[in-house]
Structures are given as structure tokens and as C-alpha cells.
N, C-alpha and C positions, 0 to 999 in steps of 0.2 A: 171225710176222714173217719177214720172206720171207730177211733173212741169216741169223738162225736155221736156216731149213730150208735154207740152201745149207751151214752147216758139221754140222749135221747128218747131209745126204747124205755131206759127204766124210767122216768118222766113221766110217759104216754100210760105205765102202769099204775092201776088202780091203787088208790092211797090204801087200801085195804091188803092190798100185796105186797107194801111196801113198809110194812112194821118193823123189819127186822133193820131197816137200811133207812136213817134219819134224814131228810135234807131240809139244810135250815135257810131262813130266808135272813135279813139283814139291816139295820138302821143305822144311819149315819148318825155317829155322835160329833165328830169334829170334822173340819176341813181345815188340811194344812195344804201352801205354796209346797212344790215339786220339781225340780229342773225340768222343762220340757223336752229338752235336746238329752237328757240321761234316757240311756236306752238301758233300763234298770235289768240285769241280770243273777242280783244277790242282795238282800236285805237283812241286817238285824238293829235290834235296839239294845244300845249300853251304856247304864250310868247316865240318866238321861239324853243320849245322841242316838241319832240313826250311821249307820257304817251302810255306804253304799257302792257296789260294783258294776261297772256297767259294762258293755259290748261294742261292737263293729272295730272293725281292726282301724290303727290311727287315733281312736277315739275311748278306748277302754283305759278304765280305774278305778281305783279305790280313796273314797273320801266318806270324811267325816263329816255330819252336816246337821244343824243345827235345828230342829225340828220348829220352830215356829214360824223360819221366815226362811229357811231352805237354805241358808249361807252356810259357806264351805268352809270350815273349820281347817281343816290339810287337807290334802289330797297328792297322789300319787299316780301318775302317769305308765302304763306296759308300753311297753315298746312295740313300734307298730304292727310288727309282723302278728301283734300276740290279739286272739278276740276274747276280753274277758268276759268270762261267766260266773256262777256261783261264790259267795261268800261266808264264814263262817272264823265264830272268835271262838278258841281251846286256850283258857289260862290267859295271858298276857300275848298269847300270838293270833295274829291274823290268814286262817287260809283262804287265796283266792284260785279256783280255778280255771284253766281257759279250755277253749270250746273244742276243739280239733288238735291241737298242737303237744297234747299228754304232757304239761307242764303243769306243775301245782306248785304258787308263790306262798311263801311261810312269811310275812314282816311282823314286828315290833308292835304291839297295837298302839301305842304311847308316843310313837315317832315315823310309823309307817317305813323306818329301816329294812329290807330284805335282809333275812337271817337266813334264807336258804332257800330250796329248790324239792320235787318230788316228783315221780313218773307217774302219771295214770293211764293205765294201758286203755283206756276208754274213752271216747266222748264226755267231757265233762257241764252238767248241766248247774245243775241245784247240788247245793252242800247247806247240814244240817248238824246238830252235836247234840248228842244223847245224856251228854256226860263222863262218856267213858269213851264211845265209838263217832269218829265222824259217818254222815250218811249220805250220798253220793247218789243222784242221777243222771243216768246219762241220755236221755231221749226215750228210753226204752221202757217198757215196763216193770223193769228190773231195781231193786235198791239193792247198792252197796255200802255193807256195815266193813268200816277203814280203822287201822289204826291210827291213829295221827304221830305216832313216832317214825312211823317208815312210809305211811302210807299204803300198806298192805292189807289186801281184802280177805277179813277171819270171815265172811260169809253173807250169803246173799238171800234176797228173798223177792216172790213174784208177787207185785201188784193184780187185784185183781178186785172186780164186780160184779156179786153174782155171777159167782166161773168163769167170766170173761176179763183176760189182761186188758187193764189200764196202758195206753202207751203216752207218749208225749208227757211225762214227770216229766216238771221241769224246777220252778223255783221251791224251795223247802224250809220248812221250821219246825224244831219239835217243838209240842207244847202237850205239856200235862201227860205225859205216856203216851202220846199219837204222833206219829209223823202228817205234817198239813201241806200240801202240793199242789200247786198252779197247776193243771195241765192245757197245756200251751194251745191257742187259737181255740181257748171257751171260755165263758164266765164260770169256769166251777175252781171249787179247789175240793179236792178229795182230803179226807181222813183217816188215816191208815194205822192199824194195829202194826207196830215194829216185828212183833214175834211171826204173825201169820202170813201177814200182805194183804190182807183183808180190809179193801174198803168199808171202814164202821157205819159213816153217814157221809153227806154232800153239802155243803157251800154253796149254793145259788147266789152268784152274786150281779146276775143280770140285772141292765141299766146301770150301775156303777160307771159303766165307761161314760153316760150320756149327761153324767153331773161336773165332768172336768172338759177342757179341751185336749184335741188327738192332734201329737204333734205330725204324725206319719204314716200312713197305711199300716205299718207294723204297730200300730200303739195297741197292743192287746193287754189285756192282764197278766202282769206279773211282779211279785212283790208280796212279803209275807213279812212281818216282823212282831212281835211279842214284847213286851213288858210286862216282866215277869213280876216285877215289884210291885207294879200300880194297876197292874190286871188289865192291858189296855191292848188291842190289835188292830194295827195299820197294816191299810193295802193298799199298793198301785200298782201303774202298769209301767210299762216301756213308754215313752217319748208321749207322758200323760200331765197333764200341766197340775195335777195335784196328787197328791196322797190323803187319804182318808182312814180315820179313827172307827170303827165298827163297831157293834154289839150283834152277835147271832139272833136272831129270832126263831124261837119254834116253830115247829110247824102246827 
């Protein structure tokens, strides 16, 4: 895959050429239980829970779940037709979006009630909140900055590394003024300036996978959530029998 062989290349370059473009390596501080059967498509943390979205059609939802021992709090069932993706909380609501089908679900975050409905004329991957803008991937190298009242895109920007588009954004979180993104079938996550598109630094989170068990060929990394309060970052992947507590390491 062709962004593969672009971080790749940057890799193989001389840590001396690589000053401008940080990549961090990583220690596990906690290991938490994980649904292994959750094909985790959307992650955040709130008020101490995890809110999780998962995928394949029949088998997507959204639930709330209890970070110590993975027990399901509520949870809420799409209806089959629908493969959910991306998840993200604005205020008291829950947006979830599905993958193909240009539907984006608004519920209650306090009762998982659907309050309503939105178009997205794209592919919907990863969803994120700035505060003001939701942010929107859809497979592409592309972020879309959303309103959340209509869902209407005020404006887009192109990922990229060292002049070359990033593709495959997939799952998202802001934290601290960066956008932080999975991209999908590698151990990285990028870090990205919102204003520019501009990959800051890199996430190496190779061997991560080799400390949980894989529930299915597809069990790659994904999964991004923040505690903003207690300054803490959890990752997993898709059909990964854990989630894990992180601290970046320098390089």
C-alpha cells in the first residue's frame, strides 16, 4: 500500500534527516479486558467510561463500557443494513457515523435515544471534535472540518508527510491542538496540525498487537481515546482481546 511504503521510506531515513518529523516510541502503563468480537470502529473517554462504536453490518453499535473489566454499561444496536463507523460526543449528543450508506446517527448520550439523522456525502471513517468543528475521515487523505448543527462541511484540509498524502485516516481524537489518526493496516498513528494537514510527528506503535490476542485477520489497530482530565491514552484495535493505557516515549 502505497502509505505504507511512504512511512516506510521515512523510517529507512537517517534520524539526522528526520529532526523536523518526531516519531515516538511507547510503554505500556495499564492493560485493560476489550470485547474481542468488537470490531472497534470509534473510541472516546467520558466521565470516566469508554463509548464504543463498532462495524460489520448485523453486528454494529454503540455502547458504553466500563473500563476495568469491559462490561457493557447500555448499548445500542444499527440496524442491519447499517456498518457502523466513527464515533464522537458534542455536548450531551452522541454522533455516530456509518461507512458507505451517508447516514450520520445524532443519540441522547445519557439514554442512547436517537434524536435525529444527517447526510454525509462521503465515506465515513473516523470522527473527532475540536470544540467547535466535528472532523471527519473518510478513507482518504482528506479531513473534513463539519458543523454539527447540520453537518455541513465549512472546510477541508490535505493530510500529508513530507509532501506526500497520507491515505487511509481512519479512527480520530483531538488532543491538545493536534488531530491523532490510526491509519488503517499499520502500527502508526499520525499527528496532525488541524490548520495545515501537516504531519507533526509519528506514533510507532509496533508489537502492540503481539501483547493482546487477535480475534480475526482483520484485528489491526484501531482505536484512539484520551482522558483529558487524568491525562491518560488508550489504544486498541479491531477484534483485539485488549485495550491498553500508553505513555509516548522519545525518541
Amino acid at each position: 500500500m502505497r502509505v505504507l511504503a511512504i512511512l516506510i521510506v521515512f523510517l529507512a531515513v537517517p534520524v539526522a534527516a528526520q529532526e523536523e518529523l518526531t516519531r515516538y516510541g511507547y510503554r505500556i502503563i495499564n492493560t485493560y479486558p476489550h470485547d474481542i468480537q468488537a470490531f472497534t470502529q470509534g473510541l472516546f473517554f467520558h466521565d470516566g467510561y469508554l463509548y464504543e462504536g463498532t462495524g460489520k453490518e448485523g453486528r454494529s453499535s454503540l455502547s458504553k463500557v466500563n473500563l476495568d473489566d469491559a462490561g457493557v454499561l447500555m448499548s445500542k444496536a444499527l440496524s442491519n443494513r447499517y456498518f457502523g463507523e466513527g464515533i464522537e460526543l458534542v455536548g450531551e449528543k452522541i454522533y455516530q457515523l456509518t461507512w458507505k450508506s451517508h447516514m450520520v446517527f445524532v443519540y441522547d448520550k445519557n439514554s442512547f435515544e436517537q434524536l435525529g439523522t444527517h447526510y454525509n456525502a462521503t465515506e465515513g471513517w473516523g470522527l473527532a471534535y475540536d470544540g467547535e468543528q466535528l472532523i471527519l475521515s473518510d478513507g482518504t487523505s482528506q479531513l473534513q472540518f463539519i458543523d454539527p448543527e447540520n453537518f455541513v462541511p465549512t472546510r477541508r484540509v490535505n493530510v500529508t508527510l513530507n509532501g506526500s498524502p497520507i491515505n487511509n485516516l481512519n479512527e480520530l481524537e483531538y488532543i491538545d491542538g493536534e488531530v491523532w489518526a490510526n491509519v488503517w493496516q499499520t502500527d502508526f498513528i499520525v499527528r496532525i496540525d488541524p490548520d495545515s494537514g501537516n504531519v507533526n510527528s509519528l506514533v510507532d506503535l509496533t508489537g502492540l498487537s503481539e501483547q493482546t490476542e487477535l480475534g480475526s485477520f482483520e484485528a489491526v489497530l484501531n482505536g484512539i481515546a484520551w482522558d483529558s482530565e487524568q491525562q491518560r491514552l488508550f489504544v486498541t484495535g479491531k477484534h483485539w482481546a485488549n485495550l491498553f493505557e500508553i505513555e509516548l516515549i522519545d525518541p
